[in-house]
Structure formats: C-alpha cells, structure tokens
C-alpha positions as CSV (number, residue, x, y, z in Angstrom):
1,X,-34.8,-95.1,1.5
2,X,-34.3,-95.7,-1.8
3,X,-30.3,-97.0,-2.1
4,X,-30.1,-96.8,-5.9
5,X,-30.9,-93.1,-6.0
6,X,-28.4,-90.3,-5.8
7,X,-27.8,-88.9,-2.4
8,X,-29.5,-85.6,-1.4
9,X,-27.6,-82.6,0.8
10,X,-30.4,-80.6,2.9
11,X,-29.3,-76.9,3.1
12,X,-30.7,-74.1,5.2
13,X,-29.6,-70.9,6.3
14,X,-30.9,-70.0,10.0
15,X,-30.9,-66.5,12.3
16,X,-33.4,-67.1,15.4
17,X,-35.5,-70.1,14.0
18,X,-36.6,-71.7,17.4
19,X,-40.4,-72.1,16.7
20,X,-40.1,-73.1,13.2
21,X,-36.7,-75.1,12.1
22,X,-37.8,-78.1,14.5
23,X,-40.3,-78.8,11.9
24,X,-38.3,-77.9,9.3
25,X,-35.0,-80.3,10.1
26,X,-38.2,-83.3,11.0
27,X,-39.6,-83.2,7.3
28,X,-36.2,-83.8,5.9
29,X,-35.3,-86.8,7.9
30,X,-34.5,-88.6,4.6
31,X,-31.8,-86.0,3.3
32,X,-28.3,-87.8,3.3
33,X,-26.7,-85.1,5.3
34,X,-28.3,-82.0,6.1
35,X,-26.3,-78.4,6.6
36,X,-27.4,-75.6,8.3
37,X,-25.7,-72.2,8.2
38,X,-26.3,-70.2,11.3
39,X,-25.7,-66.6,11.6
40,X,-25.2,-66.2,15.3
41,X,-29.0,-67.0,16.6
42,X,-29.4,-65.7,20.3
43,X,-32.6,-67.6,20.7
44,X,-31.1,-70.9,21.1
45,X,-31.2,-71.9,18.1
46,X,-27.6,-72.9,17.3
47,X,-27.9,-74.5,20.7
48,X,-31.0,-77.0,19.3
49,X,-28.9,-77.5,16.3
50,X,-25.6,-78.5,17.7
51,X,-27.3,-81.3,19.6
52,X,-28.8,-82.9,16.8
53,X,-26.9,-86.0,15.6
54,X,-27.9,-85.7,11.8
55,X,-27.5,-81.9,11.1
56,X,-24.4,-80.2,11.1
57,X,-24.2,-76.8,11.8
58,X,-21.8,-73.8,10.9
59,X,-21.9,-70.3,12.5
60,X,-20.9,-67.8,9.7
61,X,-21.4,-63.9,9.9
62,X,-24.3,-63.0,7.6
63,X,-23.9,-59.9,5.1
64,X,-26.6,-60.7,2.5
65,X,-28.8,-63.6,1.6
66,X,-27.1,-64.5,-2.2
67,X,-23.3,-64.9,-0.1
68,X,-25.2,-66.9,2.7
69,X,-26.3,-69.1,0.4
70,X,-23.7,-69.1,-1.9
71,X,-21.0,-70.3,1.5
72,X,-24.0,-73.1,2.5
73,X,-23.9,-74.4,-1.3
74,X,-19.9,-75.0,-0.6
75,X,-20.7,-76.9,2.1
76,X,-22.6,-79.9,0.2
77,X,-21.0,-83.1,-0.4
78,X,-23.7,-84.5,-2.9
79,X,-24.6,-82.9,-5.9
80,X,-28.4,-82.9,-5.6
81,X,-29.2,-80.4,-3.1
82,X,-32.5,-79.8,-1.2
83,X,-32.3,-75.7,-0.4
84,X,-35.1,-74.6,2.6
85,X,-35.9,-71.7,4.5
86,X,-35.9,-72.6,7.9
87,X,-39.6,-71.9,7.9
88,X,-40.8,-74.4,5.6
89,X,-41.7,-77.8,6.0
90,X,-41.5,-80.8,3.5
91,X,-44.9,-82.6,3.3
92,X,-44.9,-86.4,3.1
93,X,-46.3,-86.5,-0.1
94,X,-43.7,-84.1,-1.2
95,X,-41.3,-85.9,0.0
96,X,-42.1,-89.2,-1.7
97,X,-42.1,-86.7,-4.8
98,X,-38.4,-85.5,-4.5
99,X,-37.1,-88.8,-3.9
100,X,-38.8,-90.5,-7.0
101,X,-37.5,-87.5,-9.1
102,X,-34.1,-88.0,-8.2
103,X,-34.2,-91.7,-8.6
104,X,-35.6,-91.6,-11.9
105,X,-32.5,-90.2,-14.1
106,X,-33.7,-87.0,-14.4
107,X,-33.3,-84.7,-17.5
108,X,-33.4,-81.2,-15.2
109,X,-31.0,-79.9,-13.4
110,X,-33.7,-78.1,-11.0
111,X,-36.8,-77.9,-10.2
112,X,-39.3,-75.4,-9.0
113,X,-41.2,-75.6,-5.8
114,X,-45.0,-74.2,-5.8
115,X,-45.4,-73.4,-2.3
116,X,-48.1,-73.1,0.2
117,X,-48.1,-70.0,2.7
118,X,-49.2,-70.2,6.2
119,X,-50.6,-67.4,8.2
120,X,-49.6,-68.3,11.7
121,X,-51.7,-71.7,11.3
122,X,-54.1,-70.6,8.5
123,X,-53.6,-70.8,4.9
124,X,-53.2,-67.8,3.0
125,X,-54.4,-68.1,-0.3
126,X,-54.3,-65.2,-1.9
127,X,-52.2,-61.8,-1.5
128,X,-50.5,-62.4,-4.2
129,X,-48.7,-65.7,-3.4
130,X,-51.1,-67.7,-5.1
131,X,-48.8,-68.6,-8.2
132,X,-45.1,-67.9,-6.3
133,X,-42.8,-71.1,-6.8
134,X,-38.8,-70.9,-6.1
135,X,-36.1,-73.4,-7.0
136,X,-35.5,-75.7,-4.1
137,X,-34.2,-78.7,-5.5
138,X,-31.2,-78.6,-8.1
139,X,-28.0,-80.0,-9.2
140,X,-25.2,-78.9,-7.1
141,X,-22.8,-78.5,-10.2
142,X,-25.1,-77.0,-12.8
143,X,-26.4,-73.7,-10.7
144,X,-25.1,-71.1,-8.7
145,X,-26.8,-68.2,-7.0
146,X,-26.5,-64.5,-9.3
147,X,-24.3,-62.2,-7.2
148,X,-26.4,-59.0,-8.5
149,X,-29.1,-60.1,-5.7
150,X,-28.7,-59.3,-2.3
151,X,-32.4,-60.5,-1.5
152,X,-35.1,-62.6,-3.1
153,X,-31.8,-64.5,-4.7
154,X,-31.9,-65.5,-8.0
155,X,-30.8,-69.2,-9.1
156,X,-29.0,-69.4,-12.4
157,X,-29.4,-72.7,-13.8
158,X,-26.8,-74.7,-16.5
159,X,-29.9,-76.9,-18.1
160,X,-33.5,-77.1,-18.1
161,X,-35.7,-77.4,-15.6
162,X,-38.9,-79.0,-14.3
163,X,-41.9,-78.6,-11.7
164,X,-42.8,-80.6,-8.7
165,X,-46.7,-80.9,-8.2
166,X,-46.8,-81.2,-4.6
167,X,-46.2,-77.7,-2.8
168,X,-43.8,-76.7,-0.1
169,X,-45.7,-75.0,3.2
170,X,-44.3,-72.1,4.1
171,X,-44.6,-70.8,7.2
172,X,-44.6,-67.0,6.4
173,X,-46.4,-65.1,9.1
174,X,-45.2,-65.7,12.6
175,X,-46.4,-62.6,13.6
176,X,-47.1,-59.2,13.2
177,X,-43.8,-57.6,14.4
178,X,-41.6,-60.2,13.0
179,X,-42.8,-60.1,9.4
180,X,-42.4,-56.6,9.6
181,X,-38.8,-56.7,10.6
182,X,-38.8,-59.1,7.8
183,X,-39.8,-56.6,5.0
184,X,-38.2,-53.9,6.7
185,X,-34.6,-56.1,6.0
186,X,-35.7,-56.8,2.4
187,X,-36.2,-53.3,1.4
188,X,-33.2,-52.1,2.9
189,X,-31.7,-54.9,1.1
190,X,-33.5,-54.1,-2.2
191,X,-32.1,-50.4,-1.6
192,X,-28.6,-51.4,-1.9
193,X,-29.1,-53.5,-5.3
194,X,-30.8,-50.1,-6.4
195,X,-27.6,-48.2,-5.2
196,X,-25.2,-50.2,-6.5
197,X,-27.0,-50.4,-9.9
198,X,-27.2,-46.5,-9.7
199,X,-30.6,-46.2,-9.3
200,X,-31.6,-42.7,-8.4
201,X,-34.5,-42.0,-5.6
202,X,-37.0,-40.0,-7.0
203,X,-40.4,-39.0,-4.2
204,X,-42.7,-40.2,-7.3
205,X,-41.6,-43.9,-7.2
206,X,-41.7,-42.9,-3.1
207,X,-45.4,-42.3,-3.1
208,X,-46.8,-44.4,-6.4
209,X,-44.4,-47.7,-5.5
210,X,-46.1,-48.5,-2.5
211,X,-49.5,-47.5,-3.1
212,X,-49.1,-49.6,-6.3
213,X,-47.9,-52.4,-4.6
214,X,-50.9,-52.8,-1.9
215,X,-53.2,-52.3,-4.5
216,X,-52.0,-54.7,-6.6
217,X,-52.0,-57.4,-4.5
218,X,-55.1,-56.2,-2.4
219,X,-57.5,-56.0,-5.0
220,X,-55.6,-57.5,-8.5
221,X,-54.3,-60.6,-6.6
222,X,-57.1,-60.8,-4.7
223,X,-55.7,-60.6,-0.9
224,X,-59.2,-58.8,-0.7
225,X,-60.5,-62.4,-0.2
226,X,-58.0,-63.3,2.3
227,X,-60.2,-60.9,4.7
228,X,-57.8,-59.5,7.7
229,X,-55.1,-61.6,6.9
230,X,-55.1,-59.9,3.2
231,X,-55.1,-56.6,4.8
232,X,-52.1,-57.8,6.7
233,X,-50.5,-59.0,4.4
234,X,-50.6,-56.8,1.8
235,X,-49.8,-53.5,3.7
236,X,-46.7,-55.4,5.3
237,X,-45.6,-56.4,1.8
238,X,-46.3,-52.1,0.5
239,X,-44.5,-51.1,4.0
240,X,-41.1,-53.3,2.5
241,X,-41.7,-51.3,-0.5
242,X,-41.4,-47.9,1.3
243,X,-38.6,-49.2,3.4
244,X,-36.8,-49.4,0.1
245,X,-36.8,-46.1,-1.2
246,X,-36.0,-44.4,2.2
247,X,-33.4,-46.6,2.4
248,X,-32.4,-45.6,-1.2
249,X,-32.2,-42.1,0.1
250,X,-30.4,-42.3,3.4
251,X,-27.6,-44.1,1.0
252,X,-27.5,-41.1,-1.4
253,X,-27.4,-38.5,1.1
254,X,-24.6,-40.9,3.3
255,X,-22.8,-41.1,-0.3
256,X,-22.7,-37.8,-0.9
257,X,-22.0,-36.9,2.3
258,X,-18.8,-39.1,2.3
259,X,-17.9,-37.6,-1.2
260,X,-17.8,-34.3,0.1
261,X,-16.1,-34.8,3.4
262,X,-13.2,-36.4,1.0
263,X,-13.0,-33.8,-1.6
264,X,-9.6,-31.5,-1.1
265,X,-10.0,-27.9,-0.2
C-alpha cells in the first residue's frame, strides 16, 4: 500500500448479503477502514460481519436508502470514501486504478464508476445497463447525498468530477424472486418521492409507463440481444415500474382516507 496516499474509508450498507458481501468486503482489502451499516440481516450476515477483524459494523433501522447512506457517510474517518453495494466487487485492476487516483493530487472531488452487471454468473450486456455509471468514489467533505431521493440516491457534488476506466461488477441478478422483491421495494419507494412531490396517479401513466419501460429497454437498449436474460430483465425492471403507480394509488386513497376520518362533523 501506497503510504504517501490519502487514506480511503470503505462504506456499504447491508440487509441479508450472505452470498455476495464476502466477495465484496475481499476486493477492498486495501481500504483503510471499512464500515458497514447493517439493517438487522436475519441471514447471518451481521453475524459474518462482526467476526471480521477489519470491518466494523453498525446495526441501524433502515427507512430509505438516501438516510442509510447519509448515517454510513457519518461514520467515515477519512475524507476519501469508497461507497459499495454489498453486491459489487472491486476488480484488481480497478483497484490499482482507485489507489493511483487518489495518490496522484487529484483535481475531482468524485468520480464515476462504469459498472459491469452480472446475471447470476453471466454478463449482462445489454438491457439497458450498458452505459449506467454511479459515483463510488468521492471526497467525504465536498458531497452529500440529495434528501429528495428515497431510492436510486442522488450524489450532489462541491467540485468537478472525473471517470474511472476500469468498471465495477455488479452482481445484480441473484435470482428471480429476489430481484423482484428488489424492484417491487424501488417502486414503492419511487411512489413516495411521487407522493410527497404531489404527483397525482393517473391509469394512463398506469398502463403506458410500464409498457414503455420494457420496450425501451427490450428493443431500444437492446436487452433483445441479451436472449432470456433480456426478457428477464427487462420485464422485472417494467414490473418496478407498475409497482410504482399502484403504490402511488394505495397512498392517495390511504391519504384521503385519513383526511376524511379527521375532518369534524
């Protein structure tokens, strides 16, 4: 390890990760400290955690991803921060990227990940996830996550900000029921940005949201040529999409619901 560099904090945020964060918390053996923010796993993976001499882990009740994040942030002693799902896995070329970026007096204050998606063990290169990148790797005290995003959280960044070539895998698909769960959370999630920005549900955005959203990235983004796993994919991905306007419903009829039951005779 490079002493003359800054020192690196490893974050992640964790809810039933056994499977995947023992890869994860392996590719970033050279972090300085690494942090993990558990939200009460019941698969054992606190447990794995808590017995690893490097990682310190916290238990802290999980409301939505931007707070998550924004308590695990807190938790970082160095200002350069390394920020992981618990399903992604730092390559050793990667690695040997990050640590020559930090070490070099960098003009950013972040820097975008491309990342590479996994379909159980097969690359998925298509879907639509062909050109996604995320911030992963920024200054501690020039960003901070945007509170208007409950999911898909949005880093705001004081400064510029740069690109890593080499990609982050990204272990996406476990399987079929979990990844639905997964989009099922999201749109719910989505739902309550839409609420609280007083979004109104309408059935056309219902019906053409979807639809648009599988056929965008079916045939436009080309999951077509991901065969099966595009189908996958890409109907998962429209189903998070519905999930977000029933959602959006059941919160406007609960709302009015509760308006009514208050209202004085």
């Amino acid at each position: 390890m490079n002493s003359s560099r800054e020192k690196i904090s490893a974050l992640i945020i964790t809810y039933n990760e056994i499977g995947y964060i023992e890869k994860c918390i392996q590719s970033i053996n050279f972090a300085d400290e690494i942090i993990v923010v558990d939200s009460f796993s019941t698969d054992g993976t606190y447990e794995y955690l808590a017995n690893l001499d490097k990682v310190k882990v916290i238990q802290h009740p999980f409301d939505n991803f931007t707070l998550q994040k924004s308590f695990a942030l807190k938790q970082a002693s160095n200002d350069w921060v390394l920020f992981l799902d618990a399903d992604e896995v730092v390559s050793e070329n990667l690695k040997s990227e990050i640590i020559e970026t930090i070490s070099s007096n960098p003009e950013h204050s972040a820097y975008w990940f491309y990342r590479k998606f996994m379909f159980q063990n097969k690359s998925l290169l298509f879907s639509g996830w062909q050109t996604d990148k995320n911030y992963r790797l920024f200054r501690k005290s020039r960003a901070k996550f945007s509170e208007e995003k409950l999911v898909h959280e949005t880093l705001i960044v004081n400064g510029s900000s740069g690109i890593l070539n080499e990609k982050l895998v990204h272990y996406c698909y476990k399987n079929f029921n979990e990844y639905k769960e997964k989009m099922i959370s999201y749109g719910r999630l989505k739902a309550k940005e839409s609420f609280f920005k007083e979004n109104k549900f309408n059935y056309v955005s219902l019906v053409v949201k979807p639809a648009w959203k599988f056929l965008h990235r079916y045939f436009l983004r080309l999951g077509i040529l991901d065969g099966q796993k595009g189908i996958i994919i890409c109907y998962l991905d429209a189903l998070g999409v519905l999930e977000r306007y029933r959602e959006l419903k059941r919160l406007e009829n609960r709302n009015d619901l509760a308006y009514y039951l208050v209202m004085p005779e």
